[in-house]
N, C-alpha and C positions, 0 to 999 in steps of 0.2 A: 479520582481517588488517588491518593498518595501511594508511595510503595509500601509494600507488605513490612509490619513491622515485627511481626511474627508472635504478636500476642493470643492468649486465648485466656476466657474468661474463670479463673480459678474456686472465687471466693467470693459470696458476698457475706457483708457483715452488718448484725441486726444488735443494737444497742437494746440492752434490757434491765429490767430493775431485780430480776429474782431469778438467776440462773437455773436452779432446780424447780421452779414451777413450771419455765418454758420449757426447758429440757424435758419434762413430764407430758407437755402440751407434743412438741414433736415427735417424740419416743412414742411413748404410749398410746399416742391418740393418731399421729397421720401416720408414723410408724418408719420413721426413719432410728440411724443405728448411730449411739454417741462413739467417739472417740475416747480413749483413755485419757489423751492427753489432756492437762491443764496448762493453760498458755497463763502468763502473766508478766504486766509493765512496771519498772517500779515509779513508787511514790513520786522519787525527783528527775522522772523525765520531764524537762520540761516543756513539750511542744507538746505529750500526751496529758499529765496524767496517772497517776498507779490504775491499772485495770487487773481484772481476769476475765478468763475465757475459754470456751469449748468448742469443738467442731461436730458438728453432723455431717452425715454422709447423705447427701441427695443425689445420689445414684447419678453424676453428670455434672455434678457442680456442689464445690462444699456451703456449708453454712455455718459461721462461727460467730458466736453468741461472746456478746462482749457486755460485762459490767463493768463499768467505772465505780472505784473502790477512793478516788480524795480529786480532790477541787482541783481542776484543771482544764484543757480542752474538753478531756473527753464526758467528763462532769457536764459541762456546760451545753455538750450536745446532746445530751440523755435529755437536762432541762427544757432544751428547745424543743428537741425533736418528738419525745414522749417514747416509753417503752413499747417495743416491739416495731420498729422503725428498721427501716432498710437502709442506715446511713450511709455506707459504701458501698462499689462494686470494685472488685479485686482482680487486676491481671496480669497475669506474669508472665515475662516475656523472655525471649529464650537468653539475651543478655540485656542487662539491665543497663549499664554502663554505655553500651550502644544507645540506647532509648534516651539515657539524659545527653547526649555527644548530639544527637538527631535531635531532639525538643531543641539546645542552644543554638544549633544550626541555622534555624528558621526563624530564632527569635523569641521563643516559647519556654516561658522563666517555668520553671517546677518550683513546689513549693512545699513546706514540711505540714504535717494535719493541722496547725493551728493558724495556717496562712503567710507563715515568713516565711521567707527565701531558702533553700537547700544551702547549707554550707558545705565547706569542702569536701567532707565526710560521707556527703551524698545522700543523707538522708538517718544519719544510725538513730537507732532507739534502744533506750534499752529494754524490749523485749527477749520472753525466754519460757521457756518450761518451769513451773512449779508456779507458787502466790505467794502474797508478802513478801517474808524476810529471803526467801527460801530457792528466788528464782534464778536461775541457772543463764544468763546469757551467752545467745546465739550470735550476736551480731547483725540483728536484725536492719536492714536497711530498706526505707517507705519513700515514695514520692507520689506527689498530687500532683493532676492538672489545675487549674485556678477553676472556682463555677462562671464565674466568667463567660471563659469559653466554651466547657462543658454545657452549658445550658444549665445549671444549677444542681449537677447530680455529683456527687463526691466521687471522684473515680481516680485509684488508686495501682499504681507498680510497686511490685515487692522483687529483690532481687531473689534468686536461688541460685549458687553452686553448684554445678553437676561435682559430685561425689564430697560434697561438703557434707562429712556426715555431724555438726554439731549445728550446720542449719535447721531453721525448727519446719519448712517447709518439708525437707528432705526426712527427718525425723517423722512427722504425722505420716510421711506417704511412707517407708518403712515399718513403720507399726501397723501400718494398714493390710500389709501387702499377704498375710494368713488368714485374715479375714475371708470369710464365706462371700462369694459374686452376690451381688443384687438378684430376687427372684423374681420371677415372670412376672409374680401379682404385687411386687411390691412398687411404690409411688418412684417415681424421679422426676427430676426439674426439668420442664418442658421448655419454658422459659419466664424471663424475669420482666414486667412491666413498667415504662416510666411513663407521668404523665408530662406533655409539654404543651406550650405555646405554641411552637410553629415545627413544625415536623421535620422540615426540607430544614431551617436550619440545625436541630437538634442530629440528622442523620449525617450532617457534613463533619458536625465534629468527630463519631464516630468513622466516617469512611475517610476523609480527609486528613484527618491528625492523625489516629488509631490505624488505619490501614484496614479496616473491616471492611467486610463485605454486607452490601443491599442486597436483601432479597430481591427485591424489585419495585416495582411502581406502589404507592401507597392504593390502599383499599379503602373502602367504607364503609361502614356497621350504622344501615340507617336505624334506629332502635327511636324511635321518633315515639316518645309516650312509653315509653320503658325505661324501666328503672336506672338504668348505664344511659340512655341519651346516644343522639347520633355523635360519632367520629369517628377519625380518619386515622387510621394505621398503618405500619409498615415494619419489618423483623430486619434485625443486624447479626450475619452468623458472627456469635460469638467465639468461635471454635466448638462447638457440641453443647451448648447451650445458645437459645438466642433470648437477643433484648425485643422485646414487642414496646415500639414508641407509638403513644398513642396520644393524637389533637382532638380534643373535644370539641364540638361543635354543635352542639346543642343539649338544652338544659337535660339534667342528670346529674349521677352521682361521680361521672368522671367530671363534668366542668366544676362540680360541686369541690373534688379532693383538689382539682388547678387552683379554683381562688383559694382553699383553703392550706394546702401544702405548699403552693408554689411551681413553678417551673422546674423539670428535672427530677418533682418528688417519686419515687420509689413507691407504687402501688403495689403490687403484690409479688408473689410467687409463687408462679403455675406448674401444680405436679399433674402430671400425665399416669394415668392408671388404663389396663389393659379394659379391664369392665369396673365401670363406674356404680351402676348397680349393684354386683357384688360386693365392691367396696364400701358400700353404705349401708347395705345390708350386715355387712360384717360391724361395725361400728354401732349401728343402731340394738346388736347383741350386747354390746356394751355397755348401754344408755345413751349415746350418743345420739341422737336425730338431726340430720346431715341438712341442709336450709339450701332452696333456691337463691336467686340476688335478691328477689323481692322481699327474703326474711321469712318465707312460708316453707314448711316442710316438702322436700324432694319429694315427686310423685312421677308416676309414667307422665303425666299430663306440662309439665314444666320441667321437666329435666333439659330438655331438647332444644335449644336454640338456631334460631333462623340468625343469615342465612344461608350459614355453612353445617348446619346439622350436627355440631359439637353437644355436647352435654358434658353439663358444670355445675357442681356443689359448692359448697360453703361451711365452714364452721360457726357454730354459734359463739358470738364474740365472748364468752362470760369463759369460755375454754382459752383463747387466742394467745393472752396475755399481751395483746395487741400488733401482734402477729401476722399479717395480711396474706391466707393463704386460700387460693383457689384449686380445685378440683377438677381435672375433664378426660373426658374420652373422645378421641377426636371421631370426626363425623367421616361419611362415605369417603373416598378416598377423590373420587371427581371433584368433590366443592373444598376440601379441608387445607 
């Protein structure tokens, strides 16, 4: 493992076609809390894009909902990708400036999101608070690793300021800070799924380049005639959130999203609830009827997964907005 680069995992970001219908799908239905703030890029960046955007609070890690508003990179990844997609993971590190000094050192080009080279600027965009005409720039500055080397997952440093109050990271967490704590029963990011090809290489980039840390040895989920299919896992503390890299390894619906997403694609986002029952019970008050993997309705009888004894729900995709999000309550404390 490389040395500690001091990052931890901030942000992920889910490309979407209709802001306020996911925003209704997260709010209202899994029941996370929006942020006031409206972020937005303008029209003539040109490595993005004009976009907007929003933050959710997943209690452990944010989620900000980005539409792209004119033809540009981020257009084009909407195109490719499809709404409700996990295009990036977001990390921020304690100096940013340090991180691109340490990537050049070794050889490792950073890159702006549409794939060119960082110019000297380090990465500026013009992101900011407000939309349209109207946005207010922070001075925002992005870098990427290549997927390349990542193994195909878009992973993303943003610089921050300590006391740079016109940064817009510094600003969201400011506006945050009156906000009511997280309550007992409500959801938070357990952790974030990627699916890959080869595991041991996908981990090196994260512990090697990144400076993360391995939980440990990979595991195996033989699920051999179940719906998910046998494969092979292992967690990367992400700093209070972790990444679960998952090898498929027999037929199912993980090697199913490998051929069909790719290496590195961004399968879901696992919230942790205290009681899972109660929580679907609360939702099904609503109309909501919470779904095993296999697409049948949660029952005592299929809640319960071997064979760490976790139990896991699901939303019915016509809610998602294409959205990929998982439910569980972890099992006994010996096997989980």
């Amino acid at each position: 493992m490389s040395r500690n680069l001091n990052l931890h995992l901030d942000h992920i970001v889910i490309w979407v076609a209709d802001i306020e219908k996911t925003s209704d799908f997260l709010g209202e239905i899994v029941g996370l809390r929006r942020h006031p703030m409206e972020i937005g890029v303008s029209a003539d960046d040109p490595t993005v894009g004009g976009m907007e955007g929003v933050f959710f609070d997943g209690n452990g890690l944010w989620l900000e909902l980005i539409l792209p508003t004119t033809p540009g990179p981020g257009m084009d990844i909407l195109e490719e990708k499809g709404a409700g997609t996990v295009v990036e993971i977001n990390f921020q590190p304690e100096e940013y400036d340090d991180i691109l000094a340490e990537m050049k050192s070794r050889g490792i080009a950073m890159l702006n999101m549409d794939g060119s080279p960082l110019n000297e600027d380090g990465g500026l965009i013009k992101e900011g608070i407000g939309s349209g005409d109207d946005i207010e720039h922070t001075g925002q500055r992005i870098a990427y690793w290549s997927t390349a080397l990542s193994r195909g997952t878009s992973v993303e440093i943003f610089e921050v300021r300590p006391g740079d109050e016109g940064g817009l990271i510094n600003i969201r967490d400011k506006m945050w800070e009156k906000e009511r704590p997280a309550a007992a029963s409500d959801p938070w990011v357990s952790h974030v799924t990627i699916i890959c090809k080869d595991l041991q290489a996908t981990a090196k980039f994260y512990t090697d380049v990144l400076g993360l840390e391995n939980a440990g040895k990979p595991l195996t989920s033989n699920e051999r005639g179940g719906a998910r299919g046998a494969y092979k896992f292992s967690f990367i503390n992400a700093k209070g959130v972790w990444l679960e890299l998952i090898e498929p390894t027999g037929p199912g619906l993980m090697m199913d999203l490998l051929h069909e997403r790719g290496d590195g694609h961004v399968g879901s986002i696992c919230f942790q609830v205290q009681n899972l029952k109660a929580y679907c019970d609360k939702l099904k008050a609503k109309g909501v009827q919470m779904l095993n993997v296999d697409g049948e309705p949660v029952s005592d009888s299929n809640i319960t997964h071997a064979p760490f004894g976790e139990k896991k729900a699901y939303f019915p995709a016509s809610l998602t907005c294409g959205v990929a999000v998982e439910i569980i309550e972890r099992g006994p404390k010996e096997t989980s």
